[in-house]
C-alpha positions as CSV (number, residue, x, y, z in Angstrom):
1,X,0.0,0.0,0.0
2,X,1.2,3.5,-0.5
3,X,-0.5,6.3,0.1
4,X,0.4,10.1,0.5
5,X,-0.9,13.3,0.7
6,X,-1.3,16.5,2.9
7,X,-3.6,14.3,5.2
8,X,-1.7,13.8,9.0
9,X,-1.7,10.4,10.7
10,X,-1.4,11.8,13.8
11,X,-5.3,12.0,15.2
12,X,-6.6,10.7,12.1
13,X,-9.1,13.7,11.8
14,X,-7.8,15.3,8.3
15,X,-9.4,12.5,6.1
16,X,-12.3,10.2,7.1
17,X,-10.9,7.3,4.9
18,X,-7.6,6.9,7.3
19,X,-8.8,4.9,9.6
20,X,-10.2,2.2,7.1
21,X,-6.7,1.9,5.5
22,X,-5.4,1.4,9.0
23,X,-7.6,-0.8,9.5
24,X,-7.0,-2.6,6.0
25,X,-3.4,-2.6,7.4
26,X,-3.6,-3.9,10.7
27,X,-5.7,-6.8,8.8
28,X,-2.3,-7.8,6.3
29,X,0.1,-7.1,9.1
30,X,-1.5,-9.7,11.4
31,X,-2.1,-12.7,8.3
32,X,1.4,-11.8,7.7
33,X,0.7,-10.8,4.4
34,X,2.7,-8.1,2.5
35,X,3.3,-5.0,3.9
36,X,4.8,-1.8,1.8
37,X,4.3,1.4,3.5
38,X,5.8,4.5,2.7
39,X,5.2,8.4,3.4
40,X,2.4,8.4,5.1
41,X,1.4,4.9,5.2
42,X,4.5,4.3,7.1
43,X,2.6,5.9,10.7
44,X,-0.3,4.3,9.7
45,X,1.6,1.0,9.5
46,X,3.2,2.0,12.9
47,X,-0.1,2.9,14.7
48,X,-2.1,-0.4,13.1
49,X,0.8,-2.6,14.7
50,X,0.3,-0.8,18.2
51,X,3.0,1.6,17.5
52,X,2.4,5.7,19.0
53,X,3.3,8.3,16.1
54,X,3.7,12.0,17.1
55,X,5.1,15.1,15.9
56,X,8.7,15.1,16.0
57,X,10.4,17.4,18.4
58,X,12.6,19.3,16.0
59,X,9.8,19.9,13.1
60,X,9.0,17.7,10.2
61,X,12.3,15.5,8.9
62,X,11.8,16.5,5.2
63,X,14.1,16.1,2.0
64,X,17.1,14.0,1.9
65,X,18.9,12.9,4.9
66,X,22.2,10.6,5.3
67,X,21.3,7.7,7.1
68,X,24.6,5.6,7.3
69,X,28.4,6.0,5.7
């Protein structure tokens, strides 16, 4: 699944539809199905497996970031 959009995971409010794709997530996660989540599938993932997402601290992590050497 990937989705994306200006829609925030966080609360859930900003689209009505979230909470059936977390839903439809928490479904494939849990018959071990395949799971591809990206942007902002990727909280959605996190909250459907019992996971807490919030804003970050410092402000939203956009762009491109080095992650290892």
């Amino acid at each position: 699944m990937g989705v994306g959009g200006p829609q925030r995971a966080v609360g859930g409010a900003s689209a009505p539809w979230l909470a059936r794709a977390k839903a439809g997530l928490g479904t494939a996660v849990a018959d071990q199905g395949p799971v591809l989540a990206s942007g902002l599938g990727a909280p959605l993932r996190a909250e459907a497996m019992g996971g807490r997402v919030a804003p970050g601290a410092e402000g939203p992590e956009l762009g491109a970031r080095l992650v290892a050497k």
